[in-house]
TIGU-991511 format. One record per residue (C-alpha): residue in one letter; x, y, z. Coordinates in steps of 0.5 Angstrom, whole numbers, always signed. Example, Ala and Ser with C-alpha at 12.3 -4.5 7.8 and 13.67 -1.06 7.14 Angstrom:
2
SITE  A  +25  -9  +16
SITE  S  +27  -2  +14
END
This chain:
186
SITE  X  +0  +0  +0
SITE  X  +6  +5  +2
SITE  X  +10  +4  -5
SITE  X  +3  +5  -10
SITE  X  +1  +12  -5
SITE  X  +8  +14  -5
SITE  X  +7  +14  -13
SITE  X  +1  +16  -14
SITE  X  +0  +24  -16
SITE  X  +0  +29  -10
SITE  X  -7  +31  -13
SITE  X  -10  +25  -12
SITE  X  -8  +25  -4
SITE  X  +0  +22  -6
SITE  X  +7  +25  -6
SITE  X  +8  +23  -13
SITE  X  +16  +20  -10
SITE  X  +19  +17  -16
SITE  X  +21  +9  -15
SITE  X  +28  +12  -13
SITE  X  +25  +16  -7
SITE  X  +21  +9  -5
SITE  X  +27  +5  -5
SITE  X  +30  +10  -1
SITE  X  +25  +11  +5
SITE  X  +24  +4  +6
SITE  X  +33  +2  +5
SITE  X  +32  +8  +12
SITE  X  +25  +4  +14
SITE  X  +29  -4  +14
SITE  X  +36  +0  +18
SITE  X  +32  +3  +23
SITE  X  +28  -4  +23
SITE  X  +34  -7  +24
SITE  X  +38  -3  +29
SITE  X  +32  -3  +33
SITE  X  +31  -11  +33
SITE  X  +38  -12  +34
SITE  X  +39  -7  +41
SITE  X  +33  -4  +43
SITE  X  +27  -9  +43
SITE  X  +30  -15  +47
SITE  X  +30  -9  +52
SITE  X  +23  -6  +52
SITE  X  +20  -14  +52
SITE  X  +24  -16  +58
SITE  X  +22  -10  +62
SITE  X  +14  -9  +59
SITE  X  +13  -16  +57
SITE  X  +10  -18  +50
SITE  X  +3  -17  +51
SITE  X  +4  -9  +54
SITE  X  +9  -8  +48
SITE  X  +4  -11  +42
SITE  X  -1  -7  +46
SITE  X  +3  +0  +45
SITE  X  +6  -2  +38
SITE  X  -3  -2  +36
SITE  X  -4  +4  +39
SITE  X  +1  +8  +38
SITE  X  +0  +6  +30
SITE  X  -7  +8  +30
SITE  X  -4  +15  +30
SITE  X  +1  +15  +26
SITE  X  -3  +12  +21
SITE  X  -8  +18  +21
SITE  X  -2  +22  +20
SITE  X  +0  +20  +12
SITE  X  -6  +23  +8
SITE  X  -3  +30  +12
SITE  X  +4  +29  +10
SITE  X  +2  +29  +2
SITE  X  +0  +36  +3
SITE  X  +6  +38  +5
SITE  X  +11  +41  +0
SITE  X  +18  +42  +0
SITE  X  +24  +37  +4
SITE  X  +18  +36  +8
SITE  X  +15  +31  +6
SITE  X  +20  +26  +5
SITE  X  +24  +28  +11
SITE  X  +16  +26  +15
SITE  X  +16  +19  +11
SITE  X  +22  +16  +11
SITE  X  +20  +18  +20
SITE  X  +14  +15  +19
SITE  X  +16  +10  +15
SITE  X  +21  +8  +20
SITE  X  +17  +9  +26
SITE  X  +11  +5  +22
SITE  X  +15  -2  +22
SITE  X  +18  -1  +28
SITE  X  +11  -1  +31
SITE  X  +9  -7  +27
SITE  X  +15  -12  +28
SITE  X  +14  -9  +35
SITE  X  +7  -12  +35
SITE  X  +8  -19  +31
SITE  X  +15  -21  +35
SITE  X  +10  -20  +41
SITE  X  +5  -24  +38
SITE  X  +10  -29  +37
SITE  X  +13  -30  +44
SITE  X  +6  -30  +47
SITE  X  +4  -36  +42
SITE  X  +11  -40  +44
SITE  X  +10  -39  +50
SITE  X  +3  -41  +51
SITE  X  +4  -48  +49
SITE  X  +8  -54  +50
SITE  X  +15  -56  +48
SITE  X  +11  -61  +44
SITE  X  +6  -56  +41
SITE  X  +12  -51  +39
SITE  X  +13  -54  +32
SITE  X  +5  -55  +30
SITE  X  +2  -48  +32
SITE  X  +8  -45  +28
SITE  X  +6  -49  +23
SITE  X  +0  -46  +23
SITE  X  +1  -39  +24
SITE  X  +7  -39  +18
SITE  X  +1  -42  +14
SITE  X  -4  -37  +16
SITE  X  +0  -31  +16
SITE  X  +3  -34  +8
SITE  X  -4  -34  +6
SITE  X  -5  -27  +9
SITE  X  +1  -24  +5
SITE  X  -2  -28  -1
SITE  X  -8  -24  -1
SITE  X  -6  -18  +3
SITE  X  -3  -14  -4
SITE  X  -8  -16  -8
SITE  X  -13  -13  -3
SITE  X  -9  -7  -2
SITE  X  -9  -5  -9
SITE  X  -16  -5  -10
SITE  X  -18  -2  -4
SITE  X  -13  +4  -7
SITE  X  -16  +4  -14
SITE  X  -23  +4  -10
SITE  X  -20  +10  -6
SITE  X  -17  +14  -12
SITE  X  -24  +14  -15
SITE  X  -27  +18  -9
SITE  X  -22  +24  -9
SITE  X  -28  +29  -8
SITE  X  -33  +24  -2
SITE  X  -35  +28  +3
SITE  X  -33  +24  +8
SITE  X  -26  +21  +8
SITE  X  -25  +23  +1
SITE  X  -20  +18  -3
SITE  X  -14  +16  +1
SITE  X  -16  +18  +8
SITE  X  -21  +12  +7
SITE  X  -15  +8  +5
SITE  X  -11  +9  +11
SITE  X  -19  +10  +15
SITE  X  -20  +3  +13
SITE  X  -12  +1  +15
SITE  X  -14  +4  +22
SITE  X  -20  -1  +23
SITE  X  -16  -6  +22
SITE  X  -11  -4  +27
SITE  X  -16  -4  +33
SITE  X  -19  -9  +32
SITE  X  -12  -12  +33
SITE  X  -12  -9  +40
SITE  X  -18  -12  +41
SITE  X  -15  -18  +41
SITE  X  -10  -17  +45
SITE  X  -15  -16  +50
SITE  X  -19  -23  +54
SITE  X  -23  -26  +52
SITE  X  -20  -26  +46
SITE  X  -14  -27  +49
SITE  X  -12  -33  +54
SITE  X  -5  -32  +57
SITE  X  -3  -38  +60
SITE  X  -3  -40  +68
SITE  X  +4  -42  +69
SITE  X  +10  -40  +64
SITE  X  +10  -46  +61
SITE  X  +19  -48  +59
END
């Protein structure tokens, strides 16, 4: 979704970035990632848990995502300094809360169980990937046919419908949705 708003022109809500300028933005995005992954959140897990760190990761992506379609309205370095911070921030979040997720379901099955739920899991998570792009497209050409709706017009809807998602992943993370096991099985 990011690669196909960033190319789109600014007058249908994108930043019109060359191809070039994407590849950019997500060479920072992936350095930033790794630097993160590497020093900074075997840190914050230890000291606030999965569960806490996959809850923050949701809530503070629901306003980040809010921010794009305003990003585009600036001119100027502006635009590409915002992005490649967003960019950055967005995939820290993300990895935030799916290394959480990961962790929370290790730990919440037997030694024996370990292999069959991430099984699962990677096969869901490879049918989602799957389907993801294909249904982000089409949700951004929908979005680019409603530059001038009232209420959420063109490319806020995308980032509208990609915010409903994200709460509904926090309200996962909540019980009953949410069973944390009794005892921190080995």
């Amino acid at each position: 979704m990011f690669s196909l708003w960033a190319v789109s022109p600014r007058k249908n809500g994108g930043l019109s970035f060359s191809t070039a300028d994407v590849g950019e933005v997500l060479a920072f995005s992936g350095l930033g990632l790794l630097l993160f992954q590497l020093f900074i959140y075997p840190l914050v897990e230890r000291n606030f848990g999965p569960v806490m760190v996959s809850r923050a990761g949701a809530v503070l992506t629901i306003p980040l995502l809010s921010s794009y379609p305003f990003i585009a309205i600036l001119k100027g370095l502006a635009p590409m300094l915002l992005i490649n911070c967003a960019s950055i921030l967005k995939n820290v979040l993300a990895v935030s809360i799916t290394t959480g997720l990961f962790l929370l379901q290790n730990r919440s099955v037997t030694q024996q169980q370990r292999g069959a739920a991430n099984g699962i899991s990677m096969s869901a998570m490879s049918l989602f990937k799957a389907i993801g792009p294909a249904a982000g497209g089409s949700l951004f050409s929908w979005a680019q046919k409603r530059q001038n709706a009232f209420l959420f017009p063109g490319d806020q809807m995308v980032f509208f419908i990609l915010n409903i998602i994200e709460v509904l992943g926090l309200l996962l993370t909540f019980k009953p949705f949410l069973a944390l096991p009794d005892d921190n099985i080995s």
